[in-house]
N, C-alpha and C positions, 0 to 999 in steps of 0.2 A: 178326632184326627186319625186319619188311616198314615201311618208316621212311614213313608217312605219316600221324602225330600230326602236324596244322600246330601256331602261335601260337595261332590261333581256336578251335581245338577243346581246345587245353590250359586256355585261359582257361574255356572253356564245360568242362571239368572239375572246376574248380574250384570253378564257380558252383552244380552238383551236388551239393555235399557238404553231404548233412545228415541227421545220424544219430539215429535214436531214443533218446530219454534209460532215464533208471530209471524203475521202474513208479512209479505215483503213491506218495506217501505215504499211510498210512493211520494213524487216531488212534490215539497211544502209549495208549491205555487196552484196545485189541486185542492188544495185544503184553504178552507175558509174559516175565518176564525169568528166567533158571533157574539164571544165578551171580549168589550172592548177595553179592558184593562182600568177603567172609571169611572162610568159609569152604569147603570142597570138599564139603557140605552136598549133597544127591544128586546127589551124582557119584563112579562108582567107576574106580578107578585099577587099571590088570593091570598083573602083571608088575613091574619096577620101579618101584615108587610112590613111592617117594622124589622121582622126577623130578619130580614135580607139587607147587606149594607154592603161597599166597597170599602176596604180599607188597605192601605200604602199598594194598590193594585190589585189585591185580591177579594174574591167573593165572599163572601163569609155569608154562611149561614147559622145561627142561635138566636133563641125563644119558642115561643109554642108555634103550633103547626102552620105552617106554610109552604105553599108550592109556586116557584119562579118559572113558568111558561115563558115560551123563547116566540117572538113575534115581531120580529123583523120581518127586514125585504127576501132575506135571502129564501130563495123558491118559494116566495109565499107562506113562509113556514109551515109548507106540508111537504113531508118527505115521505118515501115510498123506499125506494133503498139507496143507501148510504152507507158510507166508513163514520163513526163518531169517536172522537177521540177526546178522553175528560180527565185532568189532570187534578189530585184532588188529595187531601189531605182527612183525615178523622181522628178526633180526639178517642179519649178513652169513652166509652159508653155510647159512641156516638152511631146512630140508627137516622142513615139518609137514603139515599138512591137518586137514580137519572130513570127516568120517562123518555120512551120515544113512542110513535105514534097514537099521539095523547091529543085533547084536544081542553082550552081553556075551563076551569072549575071553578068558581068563588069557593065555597066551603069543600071542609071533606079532602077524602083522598081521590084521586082521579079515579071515574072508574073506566074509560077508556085508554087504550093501550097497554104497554108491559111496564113493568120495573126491573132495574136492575138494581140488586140489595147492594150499598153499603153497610156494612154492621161486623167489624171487627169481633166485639168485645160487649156490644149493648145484650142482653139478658131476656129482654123483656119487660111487661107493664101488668102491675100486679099479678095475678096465677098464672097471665101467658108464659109461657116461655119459648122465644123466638130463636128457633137455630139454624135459619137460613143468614147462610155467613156471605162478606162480599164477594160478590161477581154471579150471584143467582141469577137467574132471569126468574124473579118470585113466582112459589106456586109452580113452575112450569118443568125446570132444571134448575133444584138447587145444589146448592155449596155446603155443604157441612162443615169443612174441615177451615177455621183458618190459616189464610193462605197471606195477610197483611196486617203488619203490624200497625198501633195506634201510630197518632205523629210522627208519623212517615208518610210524606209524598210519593202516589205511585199513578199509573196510566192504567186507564180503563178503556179498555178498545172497544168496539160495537159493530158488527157490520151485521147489516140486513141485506137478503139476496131474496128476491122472492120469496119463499116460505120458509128460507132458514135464517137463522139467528146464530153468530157467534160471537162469543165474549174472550178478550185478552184479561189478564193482569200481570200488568210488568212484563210480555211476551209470555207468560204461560196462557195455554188458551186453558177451559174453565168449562165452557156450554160449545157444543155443536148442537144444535134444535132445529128439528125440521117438522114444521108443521103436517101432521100428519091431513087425506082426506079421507070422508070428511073428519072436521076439529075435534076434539075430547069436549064434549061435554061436561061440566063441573058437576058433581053428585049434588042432589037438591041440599037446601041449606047452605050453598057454598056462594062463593064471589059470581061477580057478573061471569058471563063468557065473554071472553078475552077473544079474538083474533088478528092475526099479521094485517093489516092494513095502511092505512098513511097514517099521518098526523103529524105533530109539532112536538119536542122534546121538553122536557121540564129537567127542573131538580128539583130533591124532594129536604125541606126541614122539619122532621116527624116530628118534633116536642120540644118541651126548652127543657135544655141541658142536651143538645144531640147537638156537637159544633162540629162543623165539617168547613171546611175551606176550599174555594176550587180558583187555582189559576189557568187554568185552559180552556176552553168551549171549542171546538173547532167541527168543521164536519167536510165531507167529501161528497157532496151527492152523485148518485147514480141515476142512468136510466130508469123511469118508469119500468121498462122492458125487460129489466134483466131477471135471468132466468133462474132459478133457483139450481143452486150446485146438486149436483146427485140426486137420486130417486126421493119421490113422494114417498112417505111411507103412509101404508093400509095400519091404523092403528087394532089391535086384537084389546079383548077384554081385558086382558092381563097389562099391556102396557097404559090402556085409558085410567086402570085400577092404580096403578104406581104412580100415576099422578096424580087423581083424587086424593090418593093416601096421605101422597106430599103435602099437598094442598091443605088438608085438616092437620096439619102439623106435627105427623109422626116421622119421624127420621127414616129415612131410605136410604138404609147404608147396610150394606153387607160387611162385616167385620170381620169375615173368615175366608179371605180368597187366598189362594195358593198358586204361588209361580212354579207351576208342575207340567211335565208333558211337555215342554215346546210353548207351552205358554206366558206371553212376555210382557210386559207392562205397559211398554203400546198397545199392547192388544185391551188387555182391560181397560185402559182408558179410553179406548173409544167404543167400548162397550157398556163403560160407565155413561158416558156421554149418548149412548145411540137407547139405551134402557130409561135411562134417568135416575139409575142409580149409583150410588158411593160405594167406593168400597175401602176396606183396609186390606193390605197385601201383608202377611204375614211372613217372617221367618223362621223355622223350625230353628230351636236353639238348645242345643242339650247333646249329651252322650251321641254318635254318630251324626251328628247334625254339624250347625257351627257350632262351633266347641270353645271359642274364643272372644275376648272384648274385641278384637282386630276383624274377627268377623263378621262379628252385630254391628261395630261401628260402619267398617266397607259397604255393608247394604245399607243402612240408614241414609248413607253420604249417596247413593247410588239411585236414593228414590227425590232425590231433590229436589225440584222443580217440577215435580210429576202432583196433580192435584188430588193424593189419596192421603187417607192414612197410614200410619206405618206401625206393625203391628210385630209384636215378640210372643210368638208362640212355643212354649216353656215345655219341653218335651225331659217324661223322668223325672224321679226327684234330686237326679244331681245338681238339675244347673242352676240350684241358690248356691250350689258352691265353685258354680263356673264361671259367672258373673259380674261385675261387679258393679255396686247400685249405680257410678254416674250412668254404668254405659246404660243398664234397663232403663235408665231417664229420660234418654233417648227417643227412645220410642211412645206413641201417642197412646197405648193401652198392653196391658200383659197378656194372653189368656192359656188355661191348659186345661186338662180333663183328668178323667179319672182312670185312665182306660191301661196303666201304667203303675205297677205297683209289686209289694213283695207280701207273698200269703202267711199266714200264722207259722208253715212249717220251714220259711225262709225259702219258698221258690219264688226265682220272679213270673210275673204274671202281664203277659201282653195281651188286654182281654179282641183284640181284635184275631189274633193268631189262633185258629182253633188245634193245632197241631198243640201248641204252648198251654193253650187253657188242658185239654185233657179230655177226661171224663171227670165231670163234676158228681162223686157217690153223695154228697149233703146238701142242693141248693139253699137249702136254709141257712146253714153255717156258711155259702159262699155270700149268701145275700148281706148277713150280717158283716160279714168283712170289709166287703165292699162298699158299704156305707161306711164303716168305720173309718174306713181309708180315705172314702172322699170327704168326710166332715174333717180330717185332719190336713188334707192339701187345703181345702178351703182355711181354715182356722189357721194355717204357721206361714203359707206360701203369697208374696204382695201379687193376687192375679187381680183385674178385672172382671173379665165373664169368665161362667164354668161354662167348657164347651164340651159338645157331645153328651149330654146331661142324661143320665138315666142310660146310658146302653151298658147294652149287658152282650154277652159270649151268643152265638148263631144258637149252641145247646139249649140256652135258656130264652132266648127272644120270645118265640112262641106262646111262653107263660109271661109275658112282662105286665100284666094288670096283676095278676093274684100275687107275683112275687115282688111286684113295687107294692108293699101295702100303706095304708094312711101313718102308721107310725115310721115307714122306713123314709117313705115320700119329707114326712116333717121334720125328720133328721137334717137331710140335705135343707128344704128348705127356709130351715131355720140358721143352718150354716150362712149361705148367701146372705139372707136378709144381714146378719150381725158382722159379718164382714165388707157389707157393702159389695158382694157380687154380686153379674146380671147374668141370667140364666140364658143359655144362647138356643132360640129357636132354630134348630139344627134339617137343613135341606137335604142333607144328603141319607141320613138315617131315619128322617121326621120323628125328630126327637125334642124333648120330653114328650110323650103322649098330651091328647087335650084334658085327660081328668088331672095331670100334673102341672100342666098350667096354668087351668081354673084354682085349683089348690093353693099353690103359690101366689096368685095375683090375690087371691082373697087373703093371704098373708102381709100381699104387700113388697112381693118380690118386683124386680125389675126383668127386661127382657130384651133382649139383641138378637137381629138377623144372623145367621152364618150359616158360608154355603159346603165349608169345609169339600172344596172341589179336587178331583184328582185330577186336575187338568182343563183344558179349557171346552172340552163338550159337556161339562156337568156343573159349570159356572152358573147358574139359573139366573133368576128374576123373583129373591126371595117368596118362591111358591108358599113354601111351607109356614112360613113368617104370615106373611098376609093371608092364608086359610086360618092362621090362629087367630088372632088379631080380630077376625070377622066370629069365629067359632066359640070364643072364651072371651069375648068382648073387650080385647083389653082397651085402654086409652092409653091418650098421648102422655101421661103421668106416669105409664108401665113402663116405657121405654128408655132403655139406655144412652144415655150420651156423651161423648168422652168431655170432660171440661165442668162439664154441671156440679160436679165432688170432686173432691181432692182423690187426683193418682194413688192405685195402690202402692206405688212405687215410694208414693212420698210420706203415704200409713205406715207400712210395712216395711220400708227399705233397711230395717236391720237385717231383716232373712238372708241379705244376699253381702259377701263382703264385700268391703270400707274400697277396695282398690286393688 
């Protein structure tokens, strides 16, 4: 973190936030509704049908796999573009989705057209582990963050416009997708190629025990004709890569974005949405920052309905005593660094400040300090990831292989590992080096994107992350995921006081 979010500019982040609603309403006399509240009336059922019933009016879906294709009158059941509107309930664990231009399957999963994920709270099937959460357009733009709770009824919107796709929940939108020319290519070993075309809608009953419930079907067709909103976009290597990546199931989430510079959370969200990646929006919270519960809580309250994470970036070691544990609860993950600290002779040390670092006369004895320091924030502090891992002062960059050596490297490493923090592959310094990430993942470390940006021109498209990822091999098991273990907040939350 280069730590200069003041008070001023957080308040003026705040004052920023304001996110586009749901598309307007349009009159329920355009809208057709396609379950008839009794019976399964055109709609056919693969596979095990048994799964699919009506009961006191509504759909129910539970047992093993099955998919309910819609084959009515209505347009011939192939739709080109459309408004769908799916009203729809999920228990706990429950792993469904809606199909649309899909076409009939007896077995299996469709391999024609998209999905849209429902999946709360479901985990995954045996070693998988599934963290496309609901309102994804699977594989394509997903969800990380949940955005709906179990047993709770909520609206899933849909509209298709020529090559773009976007998705509601409950008026937050979720996906802006516009099929790039020509389409991403799936990396070999991966799913069929998908693309926008017609077809018929489904819903999906992944397994038994996934019980989802839907009281609405309704849809709005469009013109064959209509045009697709806004530019075609020319897909580059780099954006066809972020959806492969997705694809094979590594999280695309940036977890270190900063509201700096004029940069405001409209903006990242629709650059979450125009990338295909997640982010977490952090706030500086410590000594010169927000300094207060009243200020952590106003921004948490502030990101509401905005489809990110929301992230407490722990600046100093005061602010376990600024704190207090409800409010860090608050927030979806902790993180902070090393870069902040007081030397053997009691100076403080801002290793980013070269005025403040000095002349270093013993890097050896700075080295070891600075380990010292960071395996003690890691061991007493409830963080999530160690961010900016491994930077050292501009004096010493230059040397950072010979003065990171294998025993100082395993200090740190060994911290993380036993406290359960994920080392943050860092964009803006590309930090840890790759010999320190090979090291650690052969340890068994974990690993998170972060773009630690000063504003919104150095926002990236975790470069650095996905050069690791490909260079040190890591898998989908390295990566960090907020939700997969227990909050540091909820380990550690004596660090910080009671209230």
């Amino acid at each position: 973190m280069q730590h200069d979010l003041t008070r001023r500019t957080f308040v003026g982040a705040l004052t920023a936030m304001s996110l586009s609603a749901a598309p307007p309403p349009t009159p329920d006399a355009d809208w057709i509704q396609l379950f008839n509240g009794r019976t399964l009336e055109g709609w056919q059922p693969s596979e095990n049908k048994a799964s699919w019933k009506v009961i006191d009016g509504l759909l129910a879906a539970e047992g093993p796999r099955s998919h309910l294709f819609y084959n009515g009158s209505v347009r011939g059941a192939d739709f080109k573009n459309f408004d769908l509107e799916v009203e729809l309930l999920a228990r706990h664990a429950c792993n469904s989705g809606v199909y649309f231009h899909t076409k009939y399957q007896e077995t299996n999963f469709p391999i024609k057209g998209f999905e849209v994920q429902v999946n709360n709270t479901a985990t995954g099937e045996g070693t998988y582990r599934e963290h496309k959460k609901t309102g994804s357009l699977y594989g394509v733009r997903n969800v990380y963050k949940q955005l709906i709770g179990d047993d709770q009824w909520f609206k899933m919107s849909v509209s298709v416009r020529g090559k773009n796709v976007q998705i509601w929940l409950d008026g937050m939108q979720v996906v802006n997708y516009t099929e790039p020319n020509p389409p991403i290519i799936p990396a070999p070993a991966m799913e069929t190629q998908r693309f926008l075309d017609h077809g018929t809608f489904a819903l999906q009953c992944h397994n038994d025990g996934s019980h989802a419930l839907f009281r609405g079907v309704r849809v709005r067709p469009l013109p064959d004709d209509t045009p697709t909103p806004g530019p075609i976009p020319v897909a580059d290597v780099l954006f066809a890569k972020i959806i492969n990546t997705g694809r094979a199931n590594y999280p695309m989430v940036d977890y270190h974005a900063n509201l700096k510079m004029g940069l405001t959370l409209e903006q990242v969200v629709a650059k979450s949405m125009r990338d295909g990646i997640s982010y977490g929006v952090a706030l500086n919270c410590g000594k010169g920052f927000a300094e207060t519960d009243a200020d952590a809580r106003a921004f948490v309250k502030g990101m509401k309905g905005a489809p990110v994470f929301v992230a407490m970036q722990a600046e100093g070691r005061e602010w376990t005593r600024m704190f207090s544990r409800a409010t860090a609860s608050l927030f979806d993950y902790i993180f902070t660094d090393s870069m902040t600290w007081t030397d053997n002779r009691g100076k403080p040390v801002r290793l980013w400040l070269p005025d403040e670092v000095g002349t270093i006369s013993d890097p050896q004895e700075f080295m070891d300090t600075l380990v010292d320091r960071a395996v003690g924030i890691l061991d007493s502090e409830p963080v999530d990831i160690y961010a900016n891992p491994t930077f050292l002062p501009e004096v010493l960059a230059k040397d950072y292989e010979t003065l990171w050596t294998d025993a100082r490297r395993g200090k740190i490493i060994d911290a993380t590992i036993r406290n359960g923090v994920a080392i943050e592959l860092n964009d803006r310094y590309k930090l840890p080096g790759a010999s320190f990430v090979k090291m650690a993942k052969a340890a068994g470390a974990k690993f998170s994107f972060g773009a630690n940006n000063t504003g919104p021109d150095d926002l990236g498209r975790c470069e650095y992350g996905l050069k690791m990822i490909d260079e040190c091999k890591l898998q989908t098991s390295d990566m960090f995921f907020p939700g997969e273990h227990p909050k540091a907040i909820d380990r550690k939350g004596s660090a910080l006081r009671a209230a």
